[in-house]
VOGU-3710 file (C-alpha; in Angstrom, 3 decimals, decimal comma):
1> xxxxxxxxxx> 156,253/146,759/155,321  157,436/143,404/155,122  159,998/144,388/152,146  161,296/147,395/154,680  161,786/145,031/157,740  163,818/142,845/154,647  166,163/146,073/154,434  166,212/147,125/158,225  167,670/143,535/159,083  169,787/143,213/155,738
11> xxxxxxxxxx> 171,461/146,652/157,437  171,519/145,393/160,955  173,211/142,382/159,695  176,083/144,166/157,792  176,675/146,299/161,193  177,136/143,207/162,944  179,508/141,682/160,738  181,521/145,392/160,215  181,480/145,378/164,490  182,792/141,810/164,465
21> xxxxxxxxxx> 185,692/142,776/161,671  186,433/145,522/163,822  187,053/143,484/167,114  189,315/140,643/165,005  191,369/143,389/163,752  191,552/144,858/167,460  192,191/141,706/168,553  194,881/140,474/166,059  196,647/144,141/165,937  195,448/146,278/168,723
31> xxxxxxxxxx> 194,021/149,007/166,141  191,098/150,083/163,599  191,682/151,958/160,453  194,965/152,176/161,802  193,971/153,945/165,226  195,579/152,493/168,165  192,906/151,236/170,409  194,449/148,158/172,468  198,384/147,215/173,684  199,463/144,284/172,400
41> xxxxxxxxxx> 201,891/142,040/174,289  205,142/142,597/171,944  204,246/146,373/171,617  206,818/148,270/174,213  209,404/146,349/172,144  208,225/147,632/168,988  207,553/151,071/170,328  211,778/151,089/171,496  212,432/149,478/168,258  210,462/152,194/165,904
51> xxxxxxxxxx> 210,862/155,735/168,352  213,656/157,151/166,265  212,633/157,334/162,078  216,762/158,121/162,347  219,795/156,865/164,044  223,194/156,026/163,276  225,284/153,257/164,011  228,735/152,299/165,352  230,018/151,023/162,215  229,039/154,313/159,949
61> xxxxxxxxxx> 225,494/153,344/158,805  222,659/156,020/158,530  219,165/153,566/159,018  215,869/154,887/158,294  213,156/153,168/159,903  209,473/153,832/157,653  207,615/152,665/160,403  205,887/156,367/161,211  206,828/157,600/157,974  204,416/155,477/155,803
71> xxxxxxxxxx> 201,406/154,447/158,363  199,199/155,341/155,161  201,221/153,416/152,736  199,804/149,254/153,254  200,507/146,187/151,437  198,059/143,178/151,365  197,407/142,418/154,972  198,616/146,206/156,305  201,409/148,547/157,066  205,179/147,117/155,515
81> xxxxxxxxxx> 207,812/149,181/157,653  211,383/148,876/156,603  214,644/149,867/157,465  216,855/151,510/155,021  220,747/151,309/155,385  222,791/154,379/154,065  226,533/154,601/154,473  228,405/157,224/152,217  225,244/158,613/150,169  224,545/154,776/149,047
91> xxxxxxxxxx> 221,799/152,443/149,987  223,822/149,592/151,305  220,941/147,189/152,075  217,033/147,435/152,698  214,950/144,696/155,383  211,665/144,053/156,279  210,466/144,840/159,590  207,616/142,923/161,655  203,990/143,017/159,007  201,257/140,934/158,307
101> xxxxxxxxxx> 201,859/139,980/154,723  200,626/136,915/153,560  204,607/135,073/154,255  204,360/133,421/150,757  203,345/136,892/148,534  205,780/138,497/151,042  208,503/136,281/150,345  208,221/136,849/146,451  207,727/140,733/146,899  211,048/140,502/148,902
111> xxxxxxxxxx> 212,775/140,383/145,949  212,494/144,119/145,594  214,791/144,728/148,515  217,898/144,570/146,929  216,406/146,463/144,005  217,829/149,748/145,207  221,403/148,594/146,416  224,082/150,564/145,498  222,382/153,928/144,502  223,122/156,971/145,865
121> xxxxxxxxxx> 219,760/158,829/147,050  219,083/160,657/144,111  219,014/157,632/141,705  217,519/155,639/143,739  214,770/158,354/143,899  214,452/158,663/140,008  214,876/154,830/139,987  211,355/153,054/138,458  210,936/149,827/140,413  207,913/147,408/139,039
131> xxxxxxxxxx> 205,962/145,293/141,162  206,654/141,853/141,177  203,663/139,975/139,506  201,305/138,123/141,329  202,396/140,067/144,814  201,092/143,319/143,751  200,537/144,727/146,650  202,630/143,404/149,206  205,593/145,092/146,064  203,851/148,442/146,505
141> xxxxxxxxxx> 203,732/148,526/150,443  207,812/148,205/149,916  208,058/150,140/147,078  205,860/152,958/149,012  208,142/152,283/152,465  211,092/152,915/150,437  210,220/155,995/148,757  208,924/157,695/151,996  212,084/156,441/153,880  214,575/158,015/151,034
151> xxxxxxxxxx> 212,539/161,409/151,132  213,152/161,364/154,309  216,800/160,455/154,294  217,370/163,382/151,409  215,063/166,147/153,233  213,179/166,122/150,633  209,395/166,131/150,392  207,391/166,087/146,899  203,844/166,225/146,499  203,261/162,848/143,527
161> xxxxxxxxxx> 201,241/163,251/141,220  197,474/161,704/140,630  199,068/159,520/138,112  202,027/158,623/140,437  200,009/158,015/143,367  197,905/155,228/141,422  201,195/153,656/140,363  199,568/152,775/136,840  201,317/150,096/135,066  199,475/147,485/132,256
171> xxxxxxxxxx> 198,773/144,943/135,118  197,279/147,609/136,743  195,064/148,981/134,191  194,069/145,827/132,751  192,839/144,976/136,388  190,785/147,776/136,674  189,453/147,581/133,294  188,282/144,119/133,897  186,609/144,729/137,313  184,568/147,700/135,980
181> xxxxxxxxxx> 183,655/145,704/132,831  182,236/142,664/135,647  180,927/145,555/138,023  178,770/147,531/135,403  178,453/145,576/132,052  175,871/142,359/133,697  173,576/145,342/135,023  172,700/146,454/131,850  173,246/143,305/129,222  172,676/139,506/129,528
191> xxxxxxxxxx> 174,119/137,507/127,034  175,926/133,712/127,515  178,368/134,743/125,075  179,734/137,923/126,760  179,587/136,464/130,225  181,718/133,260/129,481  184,379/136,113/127,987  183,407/138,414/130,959  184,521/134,835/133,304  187,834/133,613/131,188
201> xxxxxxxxxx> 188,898/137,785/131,938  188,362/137,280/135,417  189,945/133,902/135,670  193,453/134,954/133,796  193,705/138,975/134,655  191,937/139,133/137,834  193,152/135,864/138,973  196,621/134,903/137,611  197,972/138,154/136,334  197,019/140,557/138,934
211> xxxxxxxxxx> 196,132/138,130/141,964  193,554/140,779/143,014  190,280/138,903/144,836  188,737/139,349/148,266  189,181/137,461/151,053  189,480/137,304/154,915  193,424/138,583/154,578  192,572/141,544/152,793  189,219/142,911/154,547  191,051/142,406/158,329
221> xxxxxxxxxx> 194,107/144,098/156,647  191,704/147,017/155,420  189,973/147,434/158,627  192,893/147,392/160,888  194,841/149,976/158,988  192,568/151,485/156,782  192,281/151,479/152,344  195,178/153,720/150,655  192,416/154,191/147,845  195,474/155,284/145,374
231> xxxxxxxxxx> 196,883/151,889/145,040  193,510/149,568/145,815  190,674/150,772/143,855  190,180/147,537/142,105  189,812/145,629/145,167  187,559/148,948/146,611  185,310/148,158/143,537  185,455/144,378/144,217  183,971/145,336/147,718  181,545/147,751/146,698
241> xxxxxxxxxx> 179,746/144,988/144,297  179,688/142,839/147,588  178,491/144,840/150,144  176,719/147,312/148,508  175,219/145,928/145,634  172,998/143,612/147,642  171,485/146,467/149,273  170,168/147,351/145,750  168,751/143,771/145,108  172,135/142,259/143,597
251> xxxxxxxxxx> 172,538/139,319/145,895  175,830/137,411/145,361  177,040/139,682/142,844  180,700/139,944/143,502  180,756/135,844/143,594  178,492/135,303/140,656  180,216/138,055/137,834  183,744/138,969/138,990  185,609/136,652/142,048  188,147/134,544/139,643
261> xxxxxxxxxx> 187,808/131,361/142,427  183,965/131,290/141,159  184,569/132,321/137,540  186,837/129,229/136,918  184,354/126,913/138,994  181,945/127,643/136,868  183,940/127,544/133,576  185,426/124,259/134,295  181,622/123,123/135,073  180,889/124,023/131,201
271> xxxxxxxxxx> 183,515/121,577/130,247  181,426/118,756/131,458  177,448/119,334/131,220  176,686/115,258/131,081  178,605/113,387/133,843  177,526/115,645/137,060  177,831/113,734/140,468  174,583/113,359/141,740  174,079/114,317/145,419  170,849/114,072/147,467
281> xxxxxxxxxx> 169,284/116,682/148,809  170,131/115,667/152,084  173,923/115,775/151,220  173,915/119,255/150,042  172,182/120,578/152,996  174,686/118,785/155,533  177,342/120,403/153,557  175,857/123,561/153,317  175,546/123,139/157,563  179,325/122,615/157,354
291> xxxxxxxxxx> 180,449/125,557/155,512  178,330/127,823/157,746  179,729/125,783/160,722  183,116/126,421/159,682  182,759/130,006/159,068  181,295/129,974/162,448  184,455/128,294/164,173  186,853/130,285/162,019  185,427/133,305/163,209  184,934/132,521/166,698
301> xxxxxxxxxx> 188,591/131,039/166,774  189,503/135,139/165,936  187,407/137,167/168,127  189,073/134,588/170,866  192,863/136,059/169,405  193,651/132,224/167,883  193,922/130,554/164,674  194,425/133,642/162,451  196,806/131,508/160,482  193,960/130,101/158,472
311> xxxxxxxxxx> 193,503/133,222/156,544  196,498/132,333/154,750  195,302/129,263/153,411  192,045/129,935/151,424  192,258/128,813/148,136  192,366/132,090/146,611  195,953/132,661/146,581  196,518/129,342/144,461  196,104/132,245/141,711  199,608/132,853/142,282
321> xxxxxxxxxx> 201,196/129,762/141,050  205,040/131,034/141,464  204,404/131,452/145,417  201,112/130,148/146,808  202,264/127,543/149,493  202,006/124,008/148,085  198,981/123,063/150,774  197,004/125,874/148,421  198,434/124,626/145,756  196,725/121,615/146,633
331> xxxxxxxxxx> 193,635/122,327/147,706  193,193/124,462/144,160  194,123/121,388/142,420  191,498/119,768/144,227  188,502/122,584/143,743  189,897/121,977/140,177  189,197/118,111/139,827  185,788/118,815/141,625  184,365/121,617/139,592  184,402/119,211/136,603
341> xxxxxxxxxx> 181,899/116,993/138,485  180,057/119,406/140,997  178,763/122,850/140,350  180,874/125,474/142,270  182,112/122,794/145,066  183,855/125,354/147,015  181,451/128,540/146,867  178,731/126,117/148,141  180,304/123,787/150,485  183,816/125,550/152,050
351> xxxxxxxxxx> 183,948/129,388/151,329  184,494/131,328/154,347  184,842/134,781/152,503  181,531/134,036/150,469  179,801/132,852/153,670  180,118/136,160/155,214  178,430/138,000/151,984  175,460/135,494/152,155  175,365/136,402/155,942  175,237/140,209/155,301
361> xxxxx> 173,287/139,104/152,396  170,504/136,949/153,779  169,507/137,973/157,149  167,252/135,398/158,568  164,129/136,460/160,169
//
């Protein structure tokens, strides 16, 4: 009895947290699973902006707006509507409309944008067009936007393939390989050996080749417009192992064998096993207080429509070296420096993402 009332409030407390997901993404973009459920403020203007997928201007130019064209096609933090300018057969230019990229990974994806200048239609519909590393999926929102757009533009619709649709490259595979390897391989074998390997994977595929982790950015992205499963299965696995796993008695699974923040905390730990930093007892409880008052603040700063901007900030995205802002930058460098001296300082003491697992996790009675 007392194991089942465990279970009934470990599954009460994941419903609360889904509900409270569901109201920040309602209340930062008016919608869940991309369904429309609230009008936001700026939304008439988008609505006159995005009516026509079509029009042509004064000065000769075709535009295709994506905006309807590609609702299913998301980046990192949701939908990436473009506009595509055609004069004369050629794509003249390609910009970015209104998203909710993470404005450092969008900035490097933008690169992309002129990727397709010049081409008529067809070639720029045969044309191959990798993702830039370390914005992998902010790259394939654009790259999906513009392929939708130009099959629109040439009236012509194709069904891609399974293979197509998965957009399997090396970074890709590699990332998928390595999450199923930390997803499966710890339930079956225990050895030292294979999980310091199994971390150092996560650390430089997971973390600084791919950049794929969870965190706030991505699950309020998910929930407001819903998972495109062909391009996001490794982070789909990544949340399986953190939601779901606990319900079959793997607590902390996703931050103890595959997140690449606690893989390199704990690898830089091995490098010094002598001169720890002492901390009373006391001390680690007031900072365990703070990291669950935080989380509390942070998510009570949301469901009040303020302070989203924090999402951008958590130290995951100091993975990406070439465009993590340098205030990430910073505070990696400083998780860095600390994990030498204090077992996993930022999983204990700051972690907003990993707070909300342990509350899903660890219902109190």
């Amino acid at each position: 009895m007392k194991i089942e009332n465990k279970k009934l409030r470990q599954v009460a407390s994941f419903i609360v947290c889904f509900i409270a997901m569901a109201v920040i993404a309602v209340v930062r973009d008016g919608q869940v699973f991309g369904h429309k459920v609230r009008t936001l403020p700026n939304d008439s203007i988008v609505k006159s902006m995005n009516d026509d997928v079509i029009r042509h201007t004064a000065d000769g130019f075709t535009v295709v707006n994506t905006t309807s064209l590609a609702k299913d096609v998301t980046g990192y933090g949701g939908n990436v509507p473009l506009e595509i300018y055609i004069k004369n057969n050629r794509i003249q230019r390609i910009i970015a409309l209104k998203n909710h990229e993470t404005p450092d990974f969008f900035s490097e994806a933008s690169r992309l944008l002129s990727a397709w200048n010049g081409k008529t239609i067809d070639q720029a519909q045969q044309l191959k067009v990798d993702a830039v590393s370390g914005a992998t999926f902010s790259s394939r929102g654009i790259i999906g936007n513009v392929e939708r757009g130009l099959q629109y533009a040439s009236k012509h619709v194709y069904e891609k393939s399974f293979i197509d649709k998965m957009n399997l490259n090396l970074e890709t595979i590699a990332g998928l390989i390595v999450v199923l390897m930390a997803a499966i391989v710890p339930l079956f074998y225990h050895n030292k050996t294979y999980r310091t390997i199994q971390m150092i994977l996560n650390v430089g595929v997971l973390g600084f080749w791919c950049g794929t982790f969870i965190s706030y950015s991505l699950m309020v992205g998910y929930m407001s417009n819903g998972i495109n499963l062909w391009v996001s299965v490794t982070p789909v696995i990544m949340l399986i192992t953190a939601f779901i796993y606990p319900f079959f008695g793997k607590k902390n699974y996703y931050c103890n064998h595959i997140c690449p923040c606690g893989s390199l905390q704990e690898l830089l730990g091995k490098t010094n096993k002598r001169r720890k930093w002492k901390m009373k007892a006391e001390t680690v409880k007031s900072l365990e207080r703070f990291r669950d008052t935080l989380w509390a603040v942070l998510t009570m700063m949301m469901l009040l429509g303020i302070g989203f901007q924090w999402m951008d900030y958590e130290v995951f995205s100091a993975f990406i070296l070439h465009s993590a802002s340098a205030v990430v930058l910073v505070l990696g460098v400083i998780v860095v420096i600390l994990s030498v001296f204090v077992p996993h300082p930022y999983c204990r003491f700051v972690c907003p993402t990993g707070t909300l697992f342990k509350i899903v996790q660890n219902p109190k009675a």
